[in-house]
C-alpha positions in Angstrom: 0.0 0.0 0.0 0.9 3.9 -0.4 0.9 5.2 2.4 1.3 8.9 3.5 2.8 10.3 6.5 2.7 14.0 7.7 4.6 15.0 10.0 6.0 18.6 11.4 9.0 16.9 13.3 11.4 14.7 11.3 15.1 14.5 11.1 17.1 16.9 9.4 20.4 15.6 9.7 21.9 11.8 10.7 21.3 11.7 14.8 18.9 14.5 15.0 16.9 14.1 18.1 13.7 15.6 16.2 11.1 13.1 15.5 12.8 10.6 15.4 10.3 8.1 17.0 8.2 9.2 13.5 11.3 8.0 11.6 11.2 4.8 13.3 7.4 4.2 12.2 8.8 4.9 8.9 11.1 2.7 8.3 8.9 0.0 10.5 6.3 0.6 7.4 8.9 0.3 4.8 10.3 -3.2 6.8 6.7 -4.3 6.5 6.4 -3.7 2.9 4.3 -0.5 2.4 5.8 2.2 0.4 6.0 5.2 2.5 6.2 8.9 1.3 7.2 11.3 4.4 5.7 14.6 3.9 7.3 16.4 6.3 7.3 20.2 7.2 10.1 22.4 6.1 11.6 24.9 9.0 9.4 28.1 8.9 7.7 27.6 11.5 8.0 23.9 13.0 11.4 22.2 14.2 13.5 22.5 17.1 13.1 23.7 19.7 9.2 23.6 19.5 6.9 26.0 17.3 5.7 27.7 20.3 9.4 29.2 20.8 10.0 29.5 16.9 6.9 31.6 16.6 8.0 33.9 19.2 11.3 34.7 18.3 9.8 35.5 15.0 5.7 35.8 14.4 6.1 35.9 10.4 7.4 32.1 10.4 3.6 31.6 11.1 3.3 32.6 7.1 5.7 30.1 6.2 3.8 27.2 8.2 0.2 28.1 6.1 2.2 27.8 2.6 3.3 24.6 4.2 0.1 23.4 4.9 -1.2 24.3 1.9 1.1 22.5 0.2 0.9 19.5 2.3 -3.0 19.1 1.7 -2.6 19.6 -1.7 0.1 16.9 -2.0 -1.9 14.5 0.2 -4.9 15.0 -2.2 -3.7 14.0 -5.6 -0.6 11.6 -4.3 -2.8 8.8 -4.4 -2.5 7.2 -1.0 -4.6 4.4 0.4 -3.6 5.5 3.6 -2.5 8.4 5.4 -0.7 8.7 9.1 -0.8 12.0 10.6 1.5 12.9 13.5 0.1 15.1 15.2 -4.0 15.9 15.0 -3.5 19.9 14.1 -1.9 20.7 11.7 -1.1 17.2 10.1 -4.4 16.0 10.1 -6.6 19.1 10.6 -6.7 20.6 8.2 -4.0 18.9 5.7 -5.1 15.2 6.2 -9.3 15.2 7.0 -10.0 15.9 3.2 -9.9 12.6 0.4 -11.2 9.5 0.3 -7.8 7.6 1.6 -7.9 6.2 5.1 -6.6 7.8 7.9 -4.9 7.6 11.4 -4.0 10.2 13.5 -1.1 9.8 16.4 -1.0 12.9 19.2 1.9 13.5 21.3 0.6 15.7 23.5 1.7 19.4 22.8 -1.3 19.0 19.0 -4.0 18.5 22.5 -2.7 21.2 24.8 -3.0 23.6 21.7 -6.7 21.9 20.9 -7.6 22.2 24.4 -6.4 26.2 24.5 -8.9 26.7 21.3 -12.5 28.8 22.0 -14.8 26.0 22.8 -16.9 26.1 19.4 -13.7 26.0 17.5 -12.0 23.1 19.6 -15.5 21.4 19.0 -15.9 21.5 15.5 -11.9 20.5 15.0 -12.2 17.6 17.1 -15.7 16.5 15.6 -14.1 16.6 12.2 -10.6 14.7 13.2 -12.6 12.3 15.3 -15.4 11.3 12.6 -12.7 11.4 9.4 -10.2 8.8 11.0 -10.3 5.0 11.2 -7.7 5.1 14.2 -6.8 8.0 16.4 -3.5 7.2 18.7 -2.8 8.9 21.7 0.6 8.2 23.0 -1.0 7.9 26.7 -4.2 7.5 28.2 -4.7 11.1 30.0 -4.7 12.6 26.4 -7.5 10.8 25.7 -10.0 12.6 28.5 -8.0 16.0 28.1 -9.0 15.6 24.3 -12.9 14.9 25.0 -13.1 17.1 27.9 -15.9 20.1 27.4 -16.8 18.8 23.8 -20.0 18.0 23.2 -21.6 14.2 24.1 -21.7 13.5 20.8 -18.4 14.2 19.7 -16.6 12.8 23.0 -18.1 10.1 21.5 -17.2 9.9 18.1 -13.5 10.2 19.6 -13.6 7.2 22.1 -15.3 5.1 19.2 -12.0 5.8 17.4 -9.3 6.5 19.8 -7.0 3.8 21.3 -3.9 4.6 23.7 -0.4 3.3 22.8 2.8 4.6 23.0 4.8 5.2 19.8 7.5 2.9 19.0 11.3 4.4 19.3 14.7 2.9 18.6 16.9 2.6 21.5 20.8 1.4 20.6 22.7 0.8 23.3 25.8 3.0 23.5 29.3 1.6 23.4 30.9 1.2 26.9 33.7 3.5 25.7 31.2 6.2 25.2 29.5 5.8 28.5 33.0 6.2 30.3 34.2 9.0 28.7 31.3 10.7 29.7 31.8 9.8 33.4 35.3 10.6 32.9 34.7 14.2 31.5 32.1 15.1 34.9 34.6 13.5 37.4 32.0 12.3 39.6 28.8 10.3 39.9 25.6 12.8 38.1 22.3 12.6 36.9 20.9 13.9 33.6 18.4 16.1 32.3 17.6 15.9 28.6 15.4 18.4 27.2 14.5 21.2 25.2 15.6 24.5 27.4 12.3 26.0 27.2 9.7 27.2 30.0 7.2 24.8 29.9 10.1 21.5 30.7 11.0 23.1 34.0 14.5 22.5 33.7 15.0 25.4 36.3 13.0 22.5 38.8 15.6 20.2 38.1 18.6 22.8 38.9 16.8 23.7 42.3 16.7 20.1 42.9 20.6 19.1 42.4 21.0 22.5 44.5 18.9 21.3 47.1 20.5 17.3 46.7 23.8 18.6 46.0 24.1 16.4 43.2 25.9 17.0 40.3 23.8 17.5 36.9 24.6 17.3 33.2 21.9 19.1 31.4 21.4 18.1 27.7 19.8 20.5 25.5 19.5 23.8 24.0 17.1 26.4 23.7 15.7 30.1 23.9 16.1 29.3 28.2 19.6 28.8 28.3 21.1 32.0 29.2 18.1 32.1 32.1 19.1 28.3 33.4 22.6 29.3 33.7 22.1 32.2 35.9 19.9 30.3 38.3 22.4 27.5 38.3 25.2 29.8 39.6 22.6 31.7 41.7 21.9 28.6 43.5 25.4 27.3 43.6 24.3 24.2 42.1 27.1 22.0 39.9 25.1 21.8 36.0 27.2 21.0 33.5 25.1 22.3 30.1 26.4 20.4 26.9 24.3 21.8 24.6 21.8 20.2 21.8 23.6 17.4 20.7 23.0 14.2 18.4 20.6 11.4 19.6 23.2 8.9 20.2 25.4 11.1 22.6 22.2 12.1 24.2 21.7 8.2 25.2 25.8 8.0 26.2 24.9 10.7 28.7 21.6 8.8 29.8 23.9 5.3 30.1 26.4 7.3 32.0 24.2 8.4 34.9 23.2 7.6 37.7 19.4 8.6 37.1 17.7 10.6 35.0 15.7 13.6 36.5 12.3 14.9 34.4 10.6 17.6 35.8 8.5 17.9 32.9 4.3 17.7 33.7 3.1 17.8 29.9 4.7 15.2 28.4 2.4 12.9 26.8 4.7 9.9 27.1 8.4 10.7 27.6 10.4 9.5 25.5 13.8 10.4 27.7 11.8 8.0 30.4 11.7 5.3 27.9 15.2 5.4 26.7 16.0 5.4 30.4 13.8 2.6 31.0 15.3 0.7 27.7 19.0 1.4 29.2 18.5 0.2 32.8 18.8 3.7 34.1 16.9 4.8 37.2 14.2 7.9 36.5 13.3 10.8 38.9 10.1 12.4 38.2 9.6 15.6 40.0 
């Protein structure tokens, strides 16, 4: 089969921690025998480290993500696909996926039902209606989405989205890291640390996870990059703590530093279902929630 899949978070380079869970579904498609086209959003307005963050360091990208839409829905119409799989319900499947006869599945993350949820209540309505009745499947990555998407709809269209919605988490690629990797990491801290890998923006509460290693006086290697740096550093010396920030770096050094710690700390509370939890889990790695 020809299948479709839209997504606004897919690799850009080899070992880029974007979307790379969407790759995996990819090339677990292609492994099954379908012929997959990715149509994937270029960087106006989507990428790292979140649209929320690229749209406020410059509102005109928000141009740049309607020609992409455009283009997407167009591309989706005539490409001929008997299926298509949506990442994320708005924009990928509202409004570029909902229209033509192929069959559809939608996968949220999370942040696609935070920004639903934010909508005026006719508006979130009539976009969930539509979503909910159009697709054969719609995948939420965890369970809570699932009543946060169908809370203060109507009966009817709760509804049509429980007859259609299943929970399941999306399948990622964890390789192990060589043991050379994992001890030059330990080497280059010194000392025994935990590890916080995220996007250094507000709403991951990486300045939680400082206070914390302040508090614990433990030693933390944050991994990550993003419009909250220069803000996380300042606390970090304000509160004495010992962070070590590495910067955005490529998936598989991401996981070395994981392998190399003694837990991993997530202070996160919006994650739909974290992926950094799951490569912890998949690497024997202890995880702190806070």
């Amino acid at each position: 089969m020809r299948i479709a899949l839209v997504t606004t978070s897919w690799p850009t380079f080899d070992g880029d921690p974007s979307g790379h869970f969407v790759e995996a579904e990819a090339r677990a498609l292609t492994h099954r025998g379908e012929e997959v086209v990715v149509i994937a959003a270029d960087g106006a307005a989507f990428g790292w480290p979140g649209v929320a963050a690229r749209l406020r360091e410059n509102p005109l990208r928000a141009v740049g993500a309607a020609a992409w839409v455009a283009r997407a829905r167009s591309e989706v119409a005539r490409g001929g696909f008997g299926r298509v799989v949506a990442h994320w319900a708005v924009p990928c499947a509202w409004p570029v996926a909902t229209g033509g006869s192929h069959a559809l599945e939608v996968v949220s993350h999370g942040g696609d039902v935070r920004l639903i949820a934010r909508l005026p209540g006719p508006v979130r309505a009539r976009i969930v209606e539509t979503v909910a009745t159009r697709a054969e499947s719609w995948r939420f990555v965890a369970a809570h989405l699932v009543d946060a998407i169908v809370e203060g709809v109507p009966r009817d269209v709760a509804r049509a989205v429980l007859r259609v919605a299943r929970a399941e988490p999306c399948f990622i690629e964890v390789e192990a890291p060589t043991r050379a990797a994992v001890e030059a990491k330990r080497v280059l801290v010194g000392e025994p640390f935990a590890v916080c890998v995220a996007r250094l923006v507000a709403s991951k509460r990486v300045d939680a996870a400082i206070a914390w290693a302040a508090r614990e006086r433990v030693a933390l290697v944050v991994v990550g990059d993003g419009p909250e740096r220069a803000k996380l550093e300042a606390r970090a010396r304000e509160l004495g703590a010992r962070v070590t920030f590495v910067g955005k770096v490529a998936r598989g050094e991401a996981l070395a530093w994981i392998a190399a710690s003694v837990e991993v700390v997530n202070a996160s509370r919006v994650e739909g279902a974290s992926t950094v939890e799951r490569e912890a889990g998949a690497l024997g790695v202890a995880v702190r929630a806070l």
